[in-house]
C-alpha positions in Angstrom: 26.1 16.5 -45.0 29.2 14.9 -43.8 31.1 12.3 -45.3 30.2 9.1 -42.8 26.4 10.2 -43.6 26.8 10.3 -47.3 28.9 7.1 -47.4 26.1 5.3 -44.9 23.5 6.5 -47.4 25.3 5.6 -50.1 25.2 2.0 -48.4 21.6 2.5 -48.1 20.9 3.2 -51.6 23.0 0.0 -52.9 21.2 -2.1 -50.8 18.1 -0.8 -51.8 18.4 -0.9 -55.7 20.1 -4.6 -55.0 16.9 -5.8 -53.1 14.2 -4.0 -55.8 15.7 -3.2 -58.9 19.2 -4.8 -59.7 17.3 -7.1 -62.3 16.4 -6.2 -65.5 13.6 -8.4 -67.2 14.7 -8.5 -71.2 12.6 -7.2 -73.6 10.0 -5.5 -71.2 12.7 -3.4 -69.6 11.3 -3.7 -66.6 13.6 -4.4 -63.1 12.8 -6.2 -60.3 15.1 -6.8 -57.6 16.3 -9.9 -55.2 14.1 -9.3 -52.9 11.1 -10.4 -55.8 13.3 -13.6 -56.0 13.6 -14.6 -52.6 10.1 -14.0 -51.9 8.7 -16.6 -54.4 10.3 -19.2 -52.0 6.9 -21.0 -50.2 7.1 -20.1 -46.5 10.8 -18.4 -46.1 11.2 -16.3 -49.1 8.3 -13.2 -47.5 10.4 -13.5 -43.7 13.7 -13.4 -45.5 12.8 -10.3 -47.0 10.9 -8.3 -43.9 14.2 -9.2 -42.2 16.7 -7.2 -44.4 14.1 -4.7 -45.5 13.9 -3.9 -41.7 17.8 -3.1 -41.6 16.8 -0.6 -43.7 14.7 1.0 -41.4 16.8 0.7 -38.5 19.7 2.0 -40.0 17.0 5.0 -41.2 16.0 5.2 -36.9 20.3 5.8 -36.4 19.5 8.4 -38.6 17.1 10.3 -35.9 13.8 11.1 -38.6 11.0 11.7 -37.1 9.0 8.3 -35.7 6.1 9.2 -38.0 8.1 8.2 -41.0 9.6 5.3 -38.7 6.4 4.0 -38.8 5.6 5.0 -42.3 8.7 2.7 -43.3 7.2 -0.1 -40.8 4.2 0.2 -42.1 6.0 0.1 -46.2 8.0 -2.9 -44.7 4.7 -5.0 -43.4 2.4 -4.2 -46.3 5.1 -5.8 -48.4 5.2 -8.8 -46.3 1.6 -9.3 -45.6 0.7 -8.8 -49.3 4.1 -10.8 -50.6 2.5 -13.7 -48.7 -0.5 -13.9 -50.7 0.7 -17.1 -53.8 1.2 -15.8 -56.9 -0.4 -12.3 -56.5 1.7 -11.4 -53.6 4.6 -12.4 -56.0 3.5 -9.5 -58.2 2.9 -7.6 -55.4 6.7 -7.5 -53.9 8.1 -6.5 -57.8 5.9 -3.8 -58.4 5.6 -2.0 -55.0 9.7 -2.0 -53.8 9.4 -0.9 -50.0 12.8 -0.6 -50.0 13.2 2.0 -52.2 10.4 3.9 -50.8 12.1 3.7 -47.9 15.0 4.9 -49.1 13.2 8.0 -50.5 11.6 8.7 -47.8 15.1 8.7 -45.7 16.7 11.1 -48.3 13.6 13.3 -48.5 13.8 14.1 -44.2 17.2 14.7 -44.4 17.3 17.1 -46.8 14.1 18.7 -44.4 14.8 21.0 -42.3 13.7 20.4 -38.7 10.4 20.2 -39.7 7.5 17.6 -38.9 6.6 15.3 -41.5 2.7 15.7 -41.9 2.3 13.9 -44.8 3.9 10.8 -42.9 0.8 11.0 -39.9 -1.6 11.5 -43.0 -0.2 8.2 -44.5 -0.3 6.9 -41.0 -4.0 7.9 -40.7 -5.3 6.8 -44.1 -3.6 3.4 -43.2 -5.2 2.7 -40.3 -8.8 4.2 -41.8 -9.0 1.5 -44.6 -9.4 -1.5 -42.4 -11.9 0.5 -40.0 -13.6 1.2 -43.1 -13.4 -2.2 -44.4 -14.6 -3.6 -41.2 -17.6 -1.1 -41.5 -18.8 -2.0 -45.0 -18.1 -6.1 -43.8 -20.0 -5.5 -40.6 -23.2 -3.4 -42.7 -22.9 -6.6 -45.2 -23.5 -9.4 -42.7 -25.9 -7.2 -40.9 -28.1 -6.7 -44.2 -27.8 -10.7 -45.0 -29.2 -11.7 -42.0 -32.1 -8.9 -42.2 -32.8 -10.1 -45.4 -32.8 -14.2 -44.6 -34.5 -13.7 -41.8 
């Protein structure tokens, strides 16, 4: 790995650890980053941090990884969003699941792949897509056995 790669993933890292884990929470030990922070602000705080957790992942697509774990970093990027926006719980949510640092992993880990694909990342892919298909199955058997049984 060259020098302008290691220093741009260096960049990478810092940004990361500054967004999910640069605060330490005394007593409990436990470290949550800015991005925690600015999501508990009503409205802005969850679109604040999609924005910069998406440099992340463009700077990861100038990096030329596979678009399965493009997508797998999307798809890291939105839960966090969608489940930040949630009061109170989604709060939680954004400290204890750190999307940027996943990221970040994941970036390391296919570079230091060789050129091979990344299966796990179209089995993630998959299994995200499967849940609400599923969900939609058991909602739709739900409503289908309330009416049978009002009726």
């Amino acid at each position: 790995m060259d020098l302008r790669t290691r220093q741009r993933l260096d960049k990478l890292d810092r940004l990361a650890d500054f967004l999910d884990e640069s605060i330490r929470i005394p007593v409990i030990g436990y470290r949550i980053g800015y991005d925690a922070l600015v999501g508990m602000i009503p409205g802005v705080g969850d679109i604040v941090g999609m924005v910069v957790s998406s440099y992340i992942v463009l700077q990861a697509a100038r990096f030329r990884i596979p678009r399965a774990t493009l997508l797998r970093m999307i798809a890291n990027v939105a839960v966090e969003a969608l489940i930040g926006a949630i009061p109170l719980l989604g709060d939680v949510f954004d400290a204890t699941y750190k999307a940027n640092l996943r990221n970040v992993r994941l970036l390391h880990s296919r570079l230091e792949e060789a050129e091979t694909p990344a299966a796990e990342d179209k089995r993630y892919l998959v299994t995200l897509l499967l849940i609400p298909a599923l969900l939609g199955v058991v909602i739709l058997i739900a409503v289908v056995a309330a009416i049978v049984l009002l009726v």
